[in-house]
C-alpha positions in Angstrom: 92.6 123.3 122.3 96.1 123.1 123.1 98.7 122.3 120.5 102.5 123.0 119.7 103.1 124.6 116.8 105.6 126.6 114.9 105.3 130.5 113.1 108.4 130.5 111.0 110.7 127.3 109.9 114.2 127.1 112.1 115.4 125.1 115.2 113.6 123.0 118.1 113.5 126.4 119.5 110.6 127.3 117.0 108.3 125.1 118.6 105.7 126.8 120.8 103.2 125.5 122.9 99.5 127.3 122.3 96.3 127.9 121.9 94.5 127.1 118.6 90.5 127.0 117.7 89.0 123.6 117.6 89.3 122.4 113.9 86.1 122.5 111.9 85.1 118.4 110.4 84.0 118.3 106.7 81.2 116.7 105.7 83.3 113.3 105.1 85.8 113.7 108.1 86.4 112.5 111.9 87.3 114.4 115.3 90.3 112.5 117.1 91.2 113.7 120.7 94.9 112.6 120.2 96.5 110.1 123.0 99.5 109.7 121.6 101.2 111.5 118.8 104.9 109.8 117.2 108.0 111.8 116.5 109.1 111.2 112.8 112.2 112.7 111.0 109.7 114.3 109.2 108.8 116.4 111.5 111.9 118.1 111.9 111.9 118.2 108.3 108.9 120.2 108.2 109.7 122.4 110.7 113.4 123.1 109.2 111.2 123.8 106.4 112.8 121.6 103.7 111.5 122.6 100.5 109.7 119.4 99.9 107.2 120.3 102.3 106.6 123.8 101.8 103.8 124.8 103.6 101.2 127.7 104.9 102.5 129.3 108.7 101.8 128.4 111.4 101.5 125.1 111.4 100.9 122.4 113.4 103.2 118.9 112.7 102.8 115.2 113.5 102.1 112.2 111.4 102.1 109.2 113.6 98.8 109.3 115.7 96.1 107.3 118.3 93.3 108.5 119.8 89.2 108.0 120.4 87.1 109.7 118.0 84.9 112.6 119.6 82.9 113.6 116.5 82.0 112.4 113.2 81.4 114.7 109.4 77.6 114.3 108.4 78.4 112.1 105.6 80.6 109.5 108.0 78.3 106.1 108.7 81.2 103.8 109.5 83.1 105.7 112.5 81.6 105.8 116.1 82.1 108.2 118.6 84.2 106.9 121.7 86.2 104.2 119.6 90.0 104.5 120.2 91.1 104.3 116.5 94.8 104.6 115.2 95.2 107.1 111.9 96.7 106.3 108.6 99.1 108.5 108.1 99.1 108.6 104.1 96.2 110.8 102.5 95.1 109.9 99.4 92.1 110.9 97.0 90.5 107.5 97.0 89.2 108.0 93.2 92.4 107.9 90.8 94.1 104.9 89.3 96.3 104.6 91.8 94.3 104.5 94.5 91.3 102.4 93.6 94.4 99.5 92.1 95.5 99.7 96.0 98.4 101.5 95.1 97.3 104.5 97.3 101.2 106.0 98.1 101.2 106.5 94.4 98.5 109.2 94.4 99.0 112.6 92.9 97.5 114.1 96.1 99.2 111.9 98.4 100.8 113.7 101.1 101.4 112.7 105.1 99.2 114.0 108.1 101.3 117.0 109.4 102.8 118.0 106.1 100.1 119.9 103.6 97.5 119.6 106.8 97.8 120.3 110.3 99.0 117.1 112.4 99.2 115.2 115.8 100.8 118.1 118.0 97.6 118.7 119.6 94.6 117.7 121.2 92.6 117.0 118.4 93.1 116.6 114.9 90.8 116.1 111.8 91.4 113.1 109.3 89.5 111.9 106.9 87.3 109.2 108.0 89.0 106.7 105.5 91.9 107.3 108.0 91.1 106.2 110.8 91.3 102.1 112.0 90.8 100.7 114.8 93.8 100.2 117.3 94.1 96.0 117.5 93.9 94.5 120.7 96.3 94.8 123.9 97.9 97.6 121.7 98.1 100.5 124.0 97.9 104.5 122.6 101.6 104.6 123.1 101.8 102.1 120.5 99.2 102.4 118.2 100.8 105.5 117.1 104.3 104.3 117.2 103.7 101.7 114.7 102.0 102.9 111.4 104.5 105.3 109.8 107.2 102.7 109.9 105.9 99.3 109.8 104.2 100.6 106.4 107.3 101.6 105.4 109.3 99.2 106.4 107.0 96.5 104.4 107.0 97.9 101.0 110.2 98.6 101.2 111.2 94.7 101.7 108.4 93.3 99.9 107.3 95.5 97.1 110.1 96.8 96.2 113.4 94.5 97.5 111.3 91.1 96.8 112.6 89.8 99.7 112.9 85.9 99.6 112.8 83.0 102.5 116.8 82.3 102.8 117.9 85.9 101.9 120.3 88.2 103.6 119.5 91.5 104.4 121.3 94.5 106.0 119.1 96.8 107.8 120.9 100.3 108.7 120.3 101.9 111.7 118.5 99.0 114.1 117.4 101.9 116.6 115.4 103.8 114.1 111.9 103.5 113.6 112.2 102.2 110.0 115.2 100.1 111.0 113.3 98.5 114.1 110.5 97.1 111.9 112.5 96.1 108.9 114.9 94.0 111.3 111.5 92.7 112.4 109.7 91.8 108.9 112.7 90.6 107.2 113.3 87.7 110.2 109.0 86.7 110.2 110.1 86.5 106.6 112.6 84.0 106.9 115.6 85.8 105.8 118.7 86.4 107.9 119.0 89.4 109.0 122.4 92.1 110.1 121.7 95.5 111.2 123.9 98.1 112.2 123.9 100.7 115.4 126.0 103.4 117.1 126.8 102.2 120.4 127.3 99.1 122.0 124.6 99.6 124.3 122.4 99.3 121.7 123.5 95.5 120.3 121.7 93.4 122.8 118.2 95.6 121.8 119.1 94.3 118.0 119.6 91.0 118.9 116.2 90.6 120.7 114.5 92.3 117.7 115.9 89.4 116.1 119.0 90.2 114.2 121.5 87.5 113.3 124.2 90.3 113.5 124.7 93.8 115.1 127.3 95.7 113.9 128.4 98.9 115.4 129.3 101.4 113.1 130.9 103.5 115.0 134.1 101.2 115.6 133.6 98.5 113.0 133.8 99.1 109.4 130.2 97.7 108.2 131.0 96.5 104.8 134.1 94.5 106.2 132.0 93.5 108.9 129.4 92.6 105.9 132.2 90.6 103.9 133.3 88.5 106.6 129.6 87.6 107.7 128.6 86.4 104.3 132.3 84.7 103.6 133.2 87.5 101.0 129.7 87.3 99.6 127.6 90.5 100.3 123.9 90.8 101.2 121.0 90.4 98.9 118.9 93.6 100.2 120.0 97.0 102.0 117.3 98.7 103.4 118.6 102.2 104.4 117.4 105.7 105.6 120.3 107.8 105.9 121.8 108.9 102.6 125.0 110.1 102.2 126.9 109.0 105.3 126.4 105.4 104.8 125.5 105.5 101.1 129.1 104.1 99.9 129.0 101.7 103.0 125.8 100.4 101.5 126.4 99.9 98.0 130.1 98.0 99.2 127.8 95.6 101.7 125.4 94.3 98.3 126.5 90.9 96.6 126.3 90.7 92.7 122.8 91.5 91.7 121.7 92.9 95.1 119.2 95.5 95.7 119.2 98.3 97.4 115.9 100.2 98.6 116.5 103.9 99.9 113.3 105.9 101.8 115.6 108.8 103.8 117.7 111.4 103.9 118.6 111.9 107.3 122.3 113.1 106.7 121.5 114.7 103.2 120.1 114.6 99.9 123.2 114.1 97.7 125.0 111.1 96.8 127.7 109.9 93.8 127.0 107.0 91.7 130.0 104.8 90.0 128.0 104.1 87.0 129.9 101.0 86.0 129.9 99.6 89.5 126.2 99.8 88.9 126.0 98.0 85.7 128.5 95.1 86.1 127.6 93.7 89.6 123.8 94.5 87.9 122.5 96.5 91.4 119.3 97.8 91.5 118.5 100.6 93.4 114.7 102.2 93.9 113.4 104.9 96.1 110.4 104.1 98.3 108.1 106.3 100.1 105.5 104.8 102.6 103.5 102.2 101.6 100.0 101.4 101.1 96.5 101.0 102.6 97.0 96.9 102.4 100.9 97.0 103.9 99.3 99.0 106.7 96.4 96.6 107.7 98.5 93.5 107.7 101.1 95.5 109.9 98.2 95.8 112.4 97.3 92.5 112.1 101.2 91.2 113.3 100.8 93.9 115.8 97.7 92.2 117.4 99.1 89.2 117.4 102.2 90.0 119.2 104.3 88.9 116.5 105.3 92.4 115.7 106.2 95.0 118.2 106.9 98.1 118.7 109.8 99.6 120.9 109.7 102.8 122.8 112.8 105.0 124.5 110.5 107.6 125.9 107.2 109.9 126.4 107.1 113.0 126.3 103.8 115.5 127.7 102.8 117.4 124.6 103.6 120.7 126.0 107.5 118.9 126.1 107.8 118.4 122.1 110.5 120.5 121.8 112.6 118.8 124.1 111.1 115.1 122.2 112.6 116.5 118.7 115.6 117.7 120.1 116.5 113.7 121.6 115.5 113.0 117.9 118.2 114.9 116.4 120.6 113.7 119.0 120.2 110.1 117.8 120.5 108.9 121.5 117.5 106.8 121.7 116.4 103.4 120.6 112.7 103.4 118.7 110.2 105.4 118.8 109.7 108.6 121.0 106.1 109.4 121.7 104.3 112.7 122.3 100.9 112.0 125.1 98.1 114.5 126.0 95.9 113.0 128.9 
């Protein structure tokens, strides 16, 4: 099969385009010829090699992916051949705690499709059959595998963790991320109301019809004055934010007394200060999330089938093209998703 991979951790210009052996099912795993693989920041994390995702060379990335399932393991009863599935990307054991309480991303095994095991860069991948769920209807390839990663996120982000109420206001950063797109999304079906922040004023109208009740751009507004003057000197309830360091002060500014503030990136670094008694007397709470579970995924689907969620795309890429896909990534001149295809 053909798939793009990487022999040592660097640039975009790592990224080679190859020939690898079909991969060999387990008793208790699926074949999925890949129609559509999304780009994550994780990807280029991985292939930067950040040391969070230390892994064995080469390797093959990609977390986000749809596809029809060509082969099942001899233990797999549930799967049949030919249906066009969409995979989880979150692997868990199934058998701890964690899991079997339907708190799956809290697994001591959990990792991501394309991190410890070889991902959606290819023509076909192996998941474990647990993994794979069928694509709703009227959802295309495209977006079956545009969706999972962040709408997952996205949701336990707002809900598990931030609590979000009917009435609330939330500040999403970054409406033209993956992550941001959804959470702009989820919080308005919620009944909250909703600002969000992007880079360009191109990219305001695109918030707006995602359903923001303000777009701010960052790049010639400063967002926590913005922030003040939107909630008459009050501050937002939640922050849900992806960045890191670059907007982390911006962030914590934007919060009203008692406001939360739920981090799952580090695009622009892993370091940030802390004012201590800022924290304690306007009583902030602040909590790291990473995916979400099994449950948040499903339902996700579910809004995605019924058109009440969607999914955005800038642009396709041909598989063989992934280099120059991660390379508009980094740039930050897109809006959405950007999807990998293999015909």
């Amino acid at each position: 099969m053909k798939a793009v991979l990487f022999h040592e951790h660097g640039g975009a210009d790592k990224l080679s385009y190859e020939e690898l052996p079909m991969p060999q099912l387990g008793p208790q795993e699926v074949l999925v010829r890949v129609k559509a693989c999304a780009l994550n920041h994780l990807d280029v994390w991985v292939r930067q090699g950040i040391p969070a995702y230390s892994i064995p060379l080469p390797h093959v990335g990609g977390s986000d992916v749809s596809g029809i399932i060509e082969q099942v393991g001899t233990q797999v009863e549930s799967v049949s051949i030919g249906a066009g599935v969409f995979v989880s990307p979150g692997i868990s054991c199934w058998q701890c705690e964690y899991c079997l309480s339907g708190r799956d991303n809290l697994c001591r095994t959990y990792h991501l499709l394309g991190t410890k095991t070889p991902g959606g860069y290819a023509e076909y991948v192996k998941v474990p059959f647990r993994n794979v769920l069928p694509i709703p209807a009227n959802v295309s390839f495209e977006q079956a595998a545009a969706f999972p990663l962040v709408s997952v996120t996205a949701s336990h982000m707002l809900f598990a963790l931030a609590g979000l109420q009917h009435g609330e206001t939330v500040l999403v950063m970054g409406a033209g991320s993956g992550v941001g797109m959804m959470a702009v999304q989820l919080a308005k079906l919620a009944g909250a109301r909703v600002l969000t922040t992007v880079g360009s004023d191109d990219k305001i109208p695109k918030g707006v019809i995602l359903g923001a009740d303000a777009v701010i751009n960052h790049a010639r507004e400063k967002v926590s004055e913005r922030v003040r003057t939107l909630t008459e000197g009050r501050g937002v309830d939640v922050v849900i934010e992806h960045i890191g360091p670059e907007v982390w002060d911006t962030c914590l500014d934007s919060l009203a007394r008692g406001g939360r503030l739920i981090t799952c990136g580090a695009t622009t670094g892993a370091d940030v200060k802390l004012n201590l008694r800022d924290l304690y007397s306007r009583q902030i709470t602040i909590k790291g999330s990473y995916m979400g579970t099994r449950g948040e995924l499903v339902k996700a689907a579910e809004l995605m089938g019924q058109g009440r969620l969607m999914v955005v795309i800038d642009r396709t890429f041909p598989l063989q093209e992934a280099r120059a896909a991660q390379e508009l990534m980094v740039s930050r001149k897109f809006f959405g998703k950007i999807v990998l295809t293999c015909e």
